[in-house]
C-alpha positions in Angstrom: -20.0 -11.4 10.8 -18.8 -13.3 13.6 -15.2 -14.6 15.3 -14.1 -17.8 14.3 -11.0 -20.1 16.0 -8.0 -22.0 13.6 -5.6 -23.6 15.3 -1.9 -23.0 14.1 -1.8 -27.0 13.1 -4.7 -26.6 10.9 -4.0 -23.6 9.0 -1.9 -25.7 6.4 -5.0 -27.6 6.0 -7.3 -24.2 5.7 -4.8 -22.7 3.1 -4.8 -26.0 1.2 -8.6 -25.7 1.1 -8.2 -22.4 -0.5 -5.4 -23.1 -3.1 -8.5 -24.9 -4.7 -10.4 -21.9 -5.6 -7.9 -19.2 -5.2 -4.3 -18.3 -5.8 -2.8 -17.8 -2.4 -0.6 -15.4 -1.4 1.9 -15.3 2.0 4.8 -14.1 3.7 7.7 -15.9 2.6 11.5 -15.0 4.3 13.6 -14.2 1.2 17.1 -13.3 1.1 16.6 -11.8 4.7 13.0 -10.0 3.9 9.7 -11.4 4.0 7.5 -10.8 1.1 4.0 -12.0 -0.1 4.5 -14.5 -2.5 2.1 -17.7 -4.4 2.0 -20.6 -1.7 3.6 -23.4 -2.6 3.2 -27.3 -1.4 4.2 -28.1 1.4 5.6 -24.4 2.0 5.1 -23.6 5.9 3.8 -19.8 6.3 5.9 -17.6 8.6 4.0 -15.6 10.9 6.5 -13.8 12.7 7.8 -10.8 10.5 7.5 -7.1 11.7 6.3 -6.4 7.6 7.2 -6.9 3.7 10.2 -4.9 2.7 7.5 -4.4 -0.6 4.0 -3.4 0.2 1.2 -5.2 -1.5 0.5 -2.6 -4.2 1.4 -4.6 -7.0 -1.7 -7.0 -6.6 -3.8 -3.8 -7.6 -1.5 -1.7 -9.4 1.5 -4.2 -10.9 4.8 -2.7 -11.3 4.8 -3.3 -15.2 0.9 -3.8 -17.1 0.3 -4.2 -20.7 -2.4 -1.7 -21.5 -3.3 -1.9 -25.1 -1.4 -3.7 -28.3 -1.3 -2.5 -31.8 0.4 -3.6 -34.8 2.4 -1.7 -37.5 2.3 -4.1 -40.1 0.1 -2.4 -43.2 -0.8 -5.8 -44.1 -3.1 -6.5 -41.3 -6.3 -5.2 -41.1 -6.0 -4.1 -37.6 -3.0 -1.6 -38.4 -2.4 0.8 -36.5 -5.7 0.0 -34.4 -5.1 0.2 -30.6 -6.7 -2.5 -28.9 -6.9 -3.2 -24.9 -4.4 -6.0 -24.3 -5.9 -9.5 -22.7 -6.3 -9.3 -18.9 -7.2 -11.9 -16.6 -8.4 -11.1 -12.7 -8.2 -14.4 -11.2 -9.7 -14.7 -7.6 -7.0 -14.1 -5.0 -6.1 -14.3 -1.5 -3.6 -12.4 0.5 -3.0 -14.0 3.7 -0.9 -12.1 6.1 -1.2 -8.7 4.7 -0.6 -5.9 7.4 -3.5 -3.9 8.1 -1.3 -0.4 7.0 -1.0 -1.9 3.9 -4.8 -2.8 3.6 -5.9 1.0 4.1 -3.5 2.0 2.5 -5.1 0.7 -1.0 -8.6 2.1 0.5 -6.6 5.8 1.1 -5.0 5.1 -3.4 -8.6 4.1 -4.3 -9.5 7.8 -4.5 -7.7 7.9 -7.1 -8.6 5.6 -9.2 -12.2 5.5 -9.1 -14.0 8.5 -8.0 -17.1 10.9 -9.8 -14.3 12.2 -12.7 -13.0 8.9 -13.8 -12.9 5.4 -13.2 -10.1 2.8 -14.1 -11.6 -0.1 -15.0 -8.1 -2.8 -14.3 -7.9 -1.0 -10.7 -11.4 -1.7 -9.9 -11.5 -5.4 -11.1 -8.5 -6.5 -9.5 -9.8 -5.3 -5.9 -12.9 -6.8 -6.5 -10.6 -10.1 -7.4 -8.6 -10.1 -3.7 -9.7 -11.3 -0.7 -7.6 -9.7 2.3 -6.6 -11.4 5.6 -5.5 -9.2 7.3 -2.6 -10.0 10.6 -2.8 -7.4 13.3 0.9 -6.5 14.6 1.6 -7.8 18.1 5.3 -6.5 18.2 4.8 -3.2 15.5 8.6 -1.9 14.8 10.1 1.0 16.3 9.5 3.3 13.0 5.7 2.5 13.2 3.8 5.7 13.9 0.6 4.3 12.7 -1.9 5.4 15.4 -1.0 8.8 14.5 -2.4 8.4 10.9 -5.8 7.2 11.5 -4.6 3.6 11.4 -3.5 1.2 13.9 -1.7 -2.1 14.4 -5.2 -4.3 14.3 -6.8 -1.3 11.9 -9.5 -3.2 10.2 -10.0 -0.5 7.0 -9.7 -2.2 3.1 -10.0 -6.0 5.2 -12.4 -9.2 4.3 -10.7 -10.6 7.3 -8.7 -9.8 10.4 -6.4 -12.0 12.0 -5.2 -11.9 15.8 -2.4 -14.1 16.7 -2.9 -15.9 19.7 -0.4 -18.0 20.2 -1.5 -21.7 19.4 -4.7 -19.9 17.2 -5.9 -17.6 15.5 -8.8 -15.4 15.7 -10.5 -14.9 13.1 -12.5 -11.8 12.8 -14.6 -11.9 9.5 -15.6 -8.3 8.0 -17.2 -8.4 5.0 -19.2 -11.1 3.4 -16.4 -11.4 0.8 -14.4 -12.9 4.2 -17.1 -15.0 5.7 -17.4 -16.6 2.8 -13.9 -17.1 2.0 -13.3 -18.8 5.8 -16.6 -21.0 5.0 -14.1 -22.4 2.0 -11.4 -22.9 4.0 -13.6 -25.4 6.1 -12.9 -22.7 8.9 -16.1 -22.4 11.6 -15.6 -23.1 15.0 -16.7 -20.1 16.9 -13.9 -18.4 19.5 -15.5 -17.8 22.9 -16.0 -15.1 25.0 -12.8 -15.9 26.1 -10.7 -15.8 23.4 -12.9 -12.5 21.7 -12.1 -10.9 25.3 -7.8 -11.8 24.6 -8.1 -10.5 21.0 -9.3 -7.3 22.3 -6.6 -7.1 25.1 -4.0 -8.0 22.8 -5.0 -4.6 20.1 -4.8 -2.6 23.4 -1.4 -3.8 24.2 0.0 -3.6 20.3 -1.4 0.5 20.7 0.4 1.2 23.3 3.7 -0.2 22.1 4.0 2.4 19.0 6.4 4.5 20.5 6.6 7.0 17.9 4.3 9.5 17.1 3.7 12.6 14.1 1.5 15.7 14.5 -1.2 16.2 12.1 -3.6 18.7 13.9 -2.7 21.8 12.1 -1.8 20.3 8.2 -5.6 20.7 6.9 -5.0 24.3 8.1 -2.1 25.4 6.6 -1.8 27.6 3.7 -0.8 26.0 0.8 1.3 28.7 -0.4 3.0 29.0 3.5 3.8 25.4 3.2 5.1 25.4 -0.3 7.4 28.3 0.3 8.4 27.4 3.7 12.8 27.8 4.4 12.8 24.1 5.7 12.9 22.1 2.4 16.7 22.9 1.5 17.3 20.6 4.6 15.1 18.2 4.3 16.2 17.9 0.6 20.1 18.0 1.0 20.7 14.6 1.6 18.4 13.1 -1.0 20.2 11.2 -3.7 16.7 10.9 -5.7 17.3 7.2 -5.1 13.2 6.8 -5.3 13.6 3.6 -2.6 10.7 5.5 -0.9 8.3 6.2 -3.4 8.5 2.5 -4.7 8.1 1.2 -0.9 5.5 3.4 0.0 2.3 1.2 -0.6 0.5 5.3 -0.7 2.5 6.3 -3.7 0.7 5.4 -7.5 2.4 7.3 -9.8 3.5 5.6 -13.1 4.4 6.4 -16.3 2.8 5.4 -19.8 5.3 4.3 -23.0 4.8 2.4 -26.3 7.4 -0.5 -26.6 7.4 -1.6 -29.9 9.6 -4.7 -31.4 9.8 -5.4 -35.4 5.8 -4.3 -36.4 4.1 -5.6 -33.1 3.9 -3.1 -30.0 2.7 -2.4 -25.9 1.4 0.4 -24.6 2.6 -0.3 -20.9 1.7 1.3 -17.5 5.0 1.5 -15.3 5.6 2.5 -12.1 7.5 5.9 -12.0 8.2 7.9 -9.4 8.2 12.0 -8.4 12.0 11.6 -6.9 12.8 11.0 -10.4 14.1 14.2 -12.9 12.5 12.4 -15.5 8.8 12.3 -14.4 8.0 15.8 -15.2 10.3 17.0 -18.3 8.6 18.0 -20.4 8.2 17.3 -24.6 9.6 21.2 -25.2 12.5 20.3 -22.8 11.3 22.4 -19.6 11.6 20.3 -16.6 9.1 22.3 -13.6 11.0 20.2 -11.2 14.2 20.0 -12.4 15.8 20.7 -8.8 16.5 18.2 -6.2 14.7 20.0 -3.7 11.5 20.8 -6.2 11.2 17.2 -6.2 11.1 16.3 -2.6 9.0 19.3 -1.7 6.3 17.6 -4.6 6.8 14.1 -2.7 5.6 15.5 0.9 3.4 18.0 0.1 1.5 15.7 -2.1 1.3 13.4 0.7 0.5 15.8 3.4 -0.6 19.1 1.9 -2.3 18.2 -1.2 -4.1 15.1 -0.5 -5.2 16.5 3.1 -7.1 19.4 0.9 -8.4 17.0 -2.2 -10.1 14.4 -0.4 -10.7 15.6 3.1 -9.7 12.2 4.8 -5.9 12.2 6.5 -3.1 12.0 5.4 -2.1 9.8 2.6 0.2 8.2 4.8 -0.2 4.8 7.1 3.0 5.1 9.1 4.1 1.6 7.9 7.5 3.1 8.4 9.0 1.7 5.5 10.9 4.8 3.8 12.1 5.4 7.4 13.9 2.0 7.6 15.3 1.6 4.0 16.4 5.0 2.8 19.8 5.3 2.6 20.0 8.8 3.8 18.1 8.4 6.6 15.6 11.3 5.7 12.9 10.7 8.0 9.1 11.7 7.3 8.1 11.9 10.8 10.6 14.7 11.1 9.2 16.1 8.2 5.6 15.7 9.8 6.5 18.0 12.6 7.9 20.5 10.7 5.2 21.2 8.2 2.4 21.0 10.6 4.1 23.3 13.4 5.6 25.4 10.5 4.6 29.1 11.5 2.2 31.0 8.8 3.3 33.7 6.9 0.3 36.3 9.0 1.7 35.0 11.9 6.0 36.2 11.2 
């Protein structure tokens, strides 16, 4: 692993290099938001966004996957026989991806590969990415991030990790996934002491500017039951319009839903994205709903977050402070407010 230099005027030449091998992925403006997108020729990469108004999820877990196909038709000799639809895990790259959103697939890996069950598409398509990673100089004003066992040059789920310098980049490679990938992009001059010692002041400086900042001392410690019963949800809850912006922002959230489509004889078993905000996702075949109240709903949201995962897997929070349901929810509920009052929440034995 080492530090390697590319000048600004060379990286179309580097990502040109890659488009050989890999599909490459990066920040695009669009409509007024950046998001990851294919490159294109002669398409110039903007470096300066804050982050993607959509995390990078969907390279791992898309939005809308076919599963399995089957056919109706009594005809065929496959009838009724479920068989796992074609799949294709084409190497890519994601250039640009902020390191929130690259620990945040690490903290969703738990999930979906672990000693009870492993899902095979998950796995394949993280082995597929390579991650280059650009540390925040400016992080936004909602970014509580250091708070979360993250940071704004955090290098957790990276192959690579970028450090804007101005008329360069530092390269920092990671894995051998990313040396490898910067030895295809025709990328090895090595930065000097210099430049390593600037990349290093610069992550010091990008810490201190995250201004805001959640408690999560006490969450581990909490009783469940205290938490789950606590008189604060009806608050948080009231202004929720079960909108579900934030689940399907939040690059932490992976819940999804399984149907059968089916058109004439042929049909899909599909994997969608759902999410807990909705009063769909829990009714029941019989017609009982566990959740069918607003505020049963947005109690499951943050306690699964902050509660449930703390106790499961024993590392954080599943949270990154990217800020993004802070900035786009349309209520302004605010999870850092929420932070504070579960973890300083008082204990049943102690009222």
């Amino acid at each position: 692993m080492g530090d390697k230099i590319i000048k600004k005027g060379q990286l179309p030449n580097v990502l040109k290099a890659l488009k050989k091998t890999f599909e490459v992925f990066v920040p695009v403006r669009e409509d007024g938001f950046y998001r990851l997108k294919p490159l294109k020729d002669g398409e110039k990469v903007d470096l300066r966004f804050t982050n993607t108004r959509l995390s990078p999820k969907s390279f791992v877990l898309p939005q809308s996957e076919r599963m399995f196909e089957f056919t109706l038709d009594e005809k065929s000799k496959d009838a009724h026989i479920v068989k796992e639809a074609p799949k294709g895990y084409p190497p890519k790259v994601v250039f640009g991806i902020r390191p929130c959103d690259a620990k945040a697939l690490r903290l969703v890996h738990v999930n979906f590969d672990n000693p009870e069950f492993r899902d095979p598409w998950w796995i394949k398509r993280l082995e597929s990415v390579t991650l280059l990673g650009l540390g925040c100089n400016e992080p936004c004003s909602t970014c509580f991030c250091t708070s979360v066992n993250c940071g704004p040059f955090n290098k957790e789920g990276l192959d690579v990790l970028l450090y804007d310098l101005g008329e360069c980049l530092l390269a920092r490679t990671l894995t051998e996934k990313g040396e490898k990938l910067l030895q295809v992009g025709g990328v090895d001059k090595d930065a000097d002491s210099g430049l390593k010692k600037k990349a290093d002041e610069l992550k010091t400086r990008a810490e201190k500017k995250i201004g805001s900042h959640v408690p999560t001392d006490k969450l581990g410690k909490k009783n469940v039951n205290d938490l789950f019963d606590a008189p604060f949800w009806d608050d948080v809850a009231f202004a929720c319009i079960n909108c579900g912006a934030c689940t399907f922002l939040c690059p932490t959230c992976w819940c999804f839903d399984i149907q059968d489509e089916v058109t004439k004889r042929q049909g899909d078993r599909i994997r969608n994205w759902d999410s807990c905000m909705f009063p769909l996702f829990t009714l029941h075949a019989s017609g009982h709903n566990p959740r069918a109240q607003k505020v049963q709903r947005v109690r499951q949201r943050f306690m699964h977050k902050l509660k449930y995962y703390v106790d499961k897997y024993k590392n954080g929070v599943a949270c990154v402070g990217c800020g993004r349901c802070v900035n786009h929810c349309p209520v302004n509920i605010d999870i850092r407010e929420v932070f504070r009052l579960m973890n300083d929440s008082e204990d049943s034995k102690q009222q």
